[in-house]
N, C-alpha and C positions, 0 to 999 in steps of 0.2 A: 409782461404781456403773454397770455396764452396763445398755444398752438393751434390752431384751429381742426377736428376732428375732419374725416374725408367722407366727403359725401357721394354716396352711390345707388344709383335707384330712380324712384319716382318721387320728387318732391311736391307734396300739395303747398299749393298759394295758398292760407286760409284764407275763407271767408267770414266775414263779421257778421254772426246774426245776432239782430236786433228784435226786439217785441213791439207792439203797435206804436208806440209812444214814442219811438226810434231811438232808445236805450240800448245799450250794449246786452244784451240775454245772457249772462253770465255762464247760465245751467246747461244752456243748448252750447256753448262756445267748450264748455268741455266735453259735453258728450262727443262734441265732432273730433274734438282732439284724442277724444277714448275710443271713438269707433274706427278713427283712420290707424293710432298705433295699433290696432289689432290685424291691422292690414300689413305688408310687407311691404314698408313707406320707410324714405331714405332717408329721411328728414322732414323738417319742417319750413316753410318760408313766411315767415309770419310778418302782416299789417306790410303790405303791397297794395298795388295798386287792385289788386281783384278784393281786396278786403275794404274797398272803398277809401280806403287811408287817406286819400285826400279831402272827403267830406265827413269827417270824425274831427270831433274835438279833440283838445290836446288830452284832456279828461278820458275821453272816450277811449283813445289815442295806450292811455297808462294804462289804465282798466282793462284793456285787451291783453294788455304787454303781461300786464300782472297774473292774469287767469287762464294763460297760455302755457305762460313756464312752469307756472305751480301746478298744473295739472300734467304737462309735459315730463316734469320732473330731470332731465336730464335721460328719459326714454331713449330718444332718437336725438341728432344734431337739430339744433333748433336756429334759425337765422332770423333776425328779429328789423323789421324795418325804421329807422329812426330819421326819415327823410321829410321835410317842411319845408313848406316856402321861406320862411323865417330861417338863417341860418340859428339864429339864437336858441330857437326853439328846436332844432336838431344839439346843441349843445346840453342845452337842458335836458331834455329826452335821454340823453345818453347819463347826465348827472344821476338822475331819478330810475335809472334800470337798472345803471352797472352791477348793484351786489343781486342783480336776478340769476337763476339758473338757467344760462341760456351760452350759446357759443360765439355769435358774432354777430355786429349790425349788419346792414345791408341800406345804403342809402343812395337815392340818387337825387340827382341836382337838379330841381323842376322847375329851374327859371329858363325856357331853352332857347336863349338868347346869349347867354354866356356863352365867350369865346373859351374852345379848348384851353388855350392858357390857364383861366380863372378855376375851368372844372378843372384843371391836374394841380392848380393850388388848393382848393377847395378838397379834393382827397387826400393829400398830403396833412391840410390844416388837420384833419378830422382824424387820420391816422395817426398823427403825434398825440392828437387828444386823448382820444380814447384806450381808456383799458382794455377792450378787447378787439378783437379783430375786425377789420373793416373789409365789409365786400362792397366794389363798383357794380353798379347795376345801370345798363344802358337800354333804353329803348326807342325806336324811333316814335312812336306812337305818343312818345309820351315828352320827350326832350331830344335836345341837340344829339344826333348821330356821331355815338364814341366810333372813329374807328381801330382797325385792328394797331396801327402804329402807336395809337394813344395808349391800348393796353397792354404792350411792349415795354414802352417805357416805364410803365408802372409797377409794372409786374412782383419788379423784385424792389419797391419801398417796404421799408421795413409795417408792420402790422397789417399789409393789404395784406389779405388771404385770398380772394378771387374775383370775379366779374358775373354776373348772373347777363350773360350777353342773348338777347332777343332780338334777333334777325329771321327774317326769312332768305335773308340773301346766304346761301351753300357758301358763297366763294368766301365770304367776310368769315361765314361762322365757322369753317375748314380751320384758317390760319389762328382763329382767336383762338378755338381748341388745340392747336398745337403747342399752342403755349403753356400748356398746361404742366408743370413737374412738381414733386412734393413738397414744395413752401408756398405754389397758385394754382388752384383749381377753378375750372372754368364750367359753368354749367346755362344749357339752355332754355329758352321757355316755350317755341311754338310746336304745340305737342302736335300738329298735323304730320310735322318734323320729326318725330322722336326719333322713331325706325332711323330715319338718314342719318339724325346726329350721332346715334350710337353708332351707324358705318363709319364715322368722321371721327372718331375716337373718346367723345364726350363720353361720360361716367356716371352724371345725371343729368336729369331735365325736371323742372318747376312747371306746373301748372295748375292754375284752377280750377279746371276740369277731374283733378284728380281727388278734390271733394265729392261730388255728385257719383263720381265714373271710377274709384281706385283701382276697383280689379281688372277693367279693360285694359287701363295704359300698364299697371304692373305685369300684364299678360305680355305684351310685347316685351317688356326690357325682360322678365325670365327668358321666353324664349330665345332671345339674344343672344344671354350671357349662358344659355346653354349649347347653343352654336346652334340651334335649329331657326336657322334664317331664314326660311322660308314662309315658317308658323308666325315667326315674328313679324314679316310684311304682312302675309294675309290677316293678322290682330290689328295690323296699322290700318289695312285698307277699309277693314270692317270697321274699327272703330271712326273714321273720316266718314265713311257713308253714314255712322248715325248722326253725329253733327250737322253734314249739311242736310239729313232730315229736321232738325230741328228749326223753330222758329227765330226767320232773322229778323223783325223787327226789335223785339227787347234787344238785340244787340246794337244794331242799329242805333235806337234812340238812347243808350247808356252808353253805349260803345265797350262796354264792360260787358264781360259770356258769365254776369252774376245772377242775374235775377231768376234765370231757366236754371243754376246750380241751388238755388235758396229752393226755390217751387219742389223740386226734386226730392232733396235734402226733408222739406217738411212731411213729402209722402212717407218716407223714413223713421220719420219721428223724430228727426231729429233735432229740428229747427223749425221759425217760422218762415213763411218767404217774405217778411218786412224788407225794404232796400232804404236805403237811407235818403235823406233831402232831394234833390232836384230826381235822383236816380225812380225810374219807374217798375214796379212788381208787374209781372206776367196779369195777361188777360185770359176770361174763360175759355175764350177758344182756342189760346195758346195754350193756357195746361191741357185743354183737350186732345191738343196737335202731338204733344209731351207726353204723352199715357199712351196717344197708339204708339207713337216712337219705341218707347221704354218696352212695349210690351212685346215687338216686332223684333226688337233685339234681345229677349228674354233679361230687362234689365228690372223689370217690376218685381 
């Protein structure tokens, strides 16, 4: 079982772009992975829940896994999501990637009705399985609330390498970072946060916003790690004012901050704004709202 590489920085959620048909776009899913490595990006978190991972087929599912690494190459640390409703099919998922070029799964348990008990069996189960390294990934938003005592105890099983912990709550995310030393690293994801978490000692933070937005949030964590804290909050504050300029409905009705990253993304060239199944693409007078935004911030 490999070590798992140390992550520091900005990690993007990818996003899964699709073409009208709602097909995995194979050609835009590298560029994105080509245009972020050019950026000073800490890693990757790949097929999450901002990559729509739960409305992707298991095909769909592979086919990302597959076009990610192989254009990734072993670039950046890459974290690769293998989480399903179906335990079987998180088992299989892991059968069908292992000889990929990537670092570690990252799976969470989305039945979120499981008692603690069953999730700290449930990552155990999957950390004897698997050949590489296993990260906990907790969120309220999405399943049963890991707390800090949960990944205390976990910390030091053998092949867990860390916790990808998404709270808004300071007090929980303070102690879950302190647990962090060189066999578990803990990293955050509400980048409104970032600034704080970095006061609180975290090393990186995840998010999907860092598709659309790379140099803004990279902006705060250099000015961090160069001790100019001050440049660093005011990067944090300006970058929170342009979000909540942005349009909350598409968030609202997906509940996913994807379909304003896709719209974005396509002014770029990079991508379409397609969203997958029930999930709905931006309206004209949203990307309208989106272009004076973009422009107000000199993001265009």
């Amino acid at each position: 079982m490999q070590k798992m590489k140390t992550l520091k920085g900005v990690v993007p959620v990818l996003i899964s772009p699709l073409n009208k048909d709602g097909e995995v776009d194979e050609v835009a899913l590298s560029n994105l992975v080509m245009h972020l490595n050019d950026k000073q990006i800490g890693g990757f978190w790949a097929l999450g829940t901002g990559a729509e991972d739960m409305n992707l087929t298991y095909q769909q599912r592979l086919l990302v896994a597959k076009t990610i690494t192989k254009t990734n190459n072993g670039k950046v640390p890459l974290i690769l999501g293998a989480g399903f409703f179906s335990m079987q099919d998180t088992l299989n998922f892991i059968d069908d990637t292992s000889d990929l070029i990537f670092d570690a799964y990252h799976i969470m348990p989305y039945h979120n009705l499981l008692s603690l008990d069953r999730i700290e069996w449930f990552y155990k189960y999957l950390a004897d399985y698997s050949p590489k390294p296993i990260w906990m990934y907790t969120s309220a938003n999405w399943g049963r609330f890991i707390p800090p005592s949960f990944v205390e105890r976990l910390k030091d099983y053998p092949n867990i390498a860390g916790i990808k912990f998404s709270s808004s709550n300071a007090v929980h995310t303070e102690k879950v970072i302190s647990l962090s030393d060189e066999n578990f690293q803990v990293i955050t994801a509400v980048v409104k946060q970032f600034y704080s978490s970095l006061c609180l000692g975290v090393r990186a933070g995840t998010t999907v916003e860092a598709c659309p937005y790379p140099e803004m949030i990279i902006k705060i964590y250099n000015y961090f790690i160069s001790g100019e804290f001050d440049k660093s909050l005011s990067a944090q504050r300006v970058f929170n004012r342009l979000l909540e300029e942005m349009p909350e409905a598409p968030g609202k009705d997906n509940f996913l901050k994807v379909a304003e990253g896709k719209y974005i993304l396509s002014l770029k060239g990079i991508c379409q704004p397609f969203m997958s199944g029930y999930y709905r693409e931006t309206t004209i007078d949203e990307q309208k709202q989106i272009k004076r935004v973009l422009k107000k911030y000199n993001q265009l």
